[in-house]
N, C-alpha and C positions, 0 to 999 in steps of 0.2 A: 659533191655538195658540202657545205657547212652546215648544220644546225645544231642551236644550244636551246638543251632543253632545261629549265631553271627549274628545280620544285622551289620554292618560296610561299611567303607568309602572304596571306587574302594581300593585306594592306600593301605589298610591296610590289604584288602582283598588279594591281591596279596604276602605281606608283610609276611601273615601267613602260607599262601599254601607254600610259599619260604622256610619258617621256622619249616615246619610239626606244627605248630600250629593247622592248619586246614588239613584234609583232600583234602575239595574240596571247590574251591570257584565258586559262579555263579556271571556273569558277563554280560553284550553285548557288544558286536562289532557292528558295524554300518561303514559308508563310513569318516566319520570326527575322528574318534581314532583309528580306525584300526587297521592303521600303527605301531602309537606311541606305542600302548599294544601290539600285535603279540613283535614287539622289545623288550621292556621288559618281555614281557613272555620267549622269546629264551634267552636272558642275566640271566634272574633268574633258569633255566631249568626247566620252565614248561611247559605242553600241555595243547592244550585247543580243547572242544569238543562239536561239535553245537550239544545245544536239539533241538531246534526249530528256525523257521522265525515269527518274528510278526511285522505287521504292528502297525504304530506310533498312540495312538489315547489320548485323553486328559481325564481326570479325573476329574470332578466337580460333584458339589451337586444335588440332584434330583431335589434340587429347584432352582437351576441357572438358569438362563432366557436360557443358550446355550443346559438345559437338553436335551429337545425336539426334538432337530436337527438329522436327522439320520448320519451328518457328518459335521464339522468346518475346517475355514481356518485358517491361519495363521491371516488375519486381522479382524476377528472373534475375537481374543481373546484377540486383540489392550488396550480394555477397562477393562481388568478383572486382577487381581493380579494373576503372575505367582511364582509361590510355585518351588522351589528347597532345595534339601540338600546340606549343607553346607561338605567341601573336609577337612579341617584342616589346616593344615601348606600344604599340595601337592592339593594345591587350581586349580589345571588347569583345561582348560575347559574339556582335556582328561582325566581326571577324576570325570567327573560330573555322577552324576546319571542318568540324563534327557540329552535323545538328542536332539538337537537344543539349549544345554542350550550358546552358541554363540551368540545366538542373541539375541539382545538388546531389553529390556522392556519395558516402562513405569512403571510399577511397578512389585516390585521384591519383593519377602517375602524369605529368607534363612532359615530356620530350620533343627535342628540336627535330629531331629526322626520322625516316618512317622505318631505316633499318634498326634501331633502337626500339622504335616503335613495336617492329613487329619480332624482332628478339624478344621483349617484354609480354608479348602476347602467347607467346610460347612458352617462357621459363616461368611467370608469375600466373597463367592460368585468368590475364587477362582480357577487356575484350574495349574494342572501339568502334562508334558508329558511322558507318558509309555508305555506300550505293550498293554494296553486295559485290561488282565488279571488280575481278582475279583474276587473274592471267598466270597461269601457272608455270608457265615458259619465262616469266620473269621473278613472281614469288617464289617459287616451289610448291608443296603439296602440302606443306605445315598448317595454312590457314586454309580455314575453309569458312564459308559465309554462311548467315542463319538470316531468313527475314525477323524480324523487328516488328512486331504486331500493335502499330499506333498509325495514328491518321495521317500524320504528314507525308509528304512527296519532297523527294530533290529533284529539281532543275537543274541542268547539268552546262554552262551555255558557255561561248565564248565570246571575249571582250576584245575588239579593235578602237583605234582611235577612227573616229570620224573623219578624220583628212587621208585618211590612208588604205588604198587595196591590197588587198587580200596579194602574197606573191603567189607565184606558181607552187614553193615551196609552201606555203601557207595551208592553200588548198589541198596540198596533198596528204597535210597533219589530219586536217579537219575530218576528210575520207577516209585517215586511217582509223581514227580513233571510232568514226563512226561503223566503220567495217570490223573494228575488233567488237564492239557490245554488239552486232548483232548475232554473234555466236555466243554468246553467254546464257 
């Protein structure tokens, strides 16, 4: 078989799926983009297809003084450098990777890719928010996940274009990804 797995920016993700570039892209939906993506996915004619719900949890180093906690607040993490990926030129906050990335830091680290990303979560003691889900056959044991104690949900979903099925290979992305969060 062939497959390319692309990590890339919301915006460029949508860009490809638009473009048959890509098959499928995965994405989330949450209560603050929602809107703005569902509207660009119906403009671009794609569909889009919830895997799963995950609750918001953060991502820091085994050695971060927040390791230990069975769950962090928002003013928990007042003191700590907050880690986000960087959007391009379509910089909006509905295009951010990390939800909550709206609100305002004290410190801010931007980075283009996640192994920078998660270097800096290690060496600077800092932290980023995501779905909780780790795979430690591909991370290592360095991060480990805290739930995040605020209201919102991720939607977790994938995006196809409307003129297009699903390949065989396709499907078997979708099955895996769904077969790996259910051991989590």
């Amino acid at each position: 078989y062939e497959l390319f797995l692309r990590e890339t920016r919301t915006y460029e993700i949508i860009d490809d799926v638009k473009n048959f570039r890509s098959e499928i892209g995965v994405l989330f939906l949450n209560s603050y983009n929602c809107d703005v993506l569902t509207k660009m996915f119906d403009d671009n004619h794609l569909t889009y297809t919830n895997l799963f719900v995950a609750q918001p949890h953060i991502f820091v180093s085994k050695s971060n003084p927040l390791a230990s906690k069975k769950s962090v607040s928002l003013s928990d993490l007042e003191d700590f450098p907050y880690l986000s990926y960087e959007q391009g030129l379509h910089n909006s906050f509905y295009f951010s990777e990390e939800i909550m990335s709206q609100i305002p830091h004290k410190k801010s680290i931007v980075v283009s890719d996640r192994a920078t990303l998660f270097n800096l979560l290690i060496g600077l003691d800092g932290y980023t928010i995501a779905t909780g889900i780790l795979n430690s056959n591909l991370n290592g044991d360095d991060i480990v996940s805290i739930p995040l104690d605020v209201e919102d949900k991720i939607d977790i979903i994938y995006i196809k274009h409307e003129k297009a099925n699903l390949s065989k290979m396709g499907e078997r992305f979708i099955d895996y990804l769904l077969e790996e969060v259910k051991f989590k």
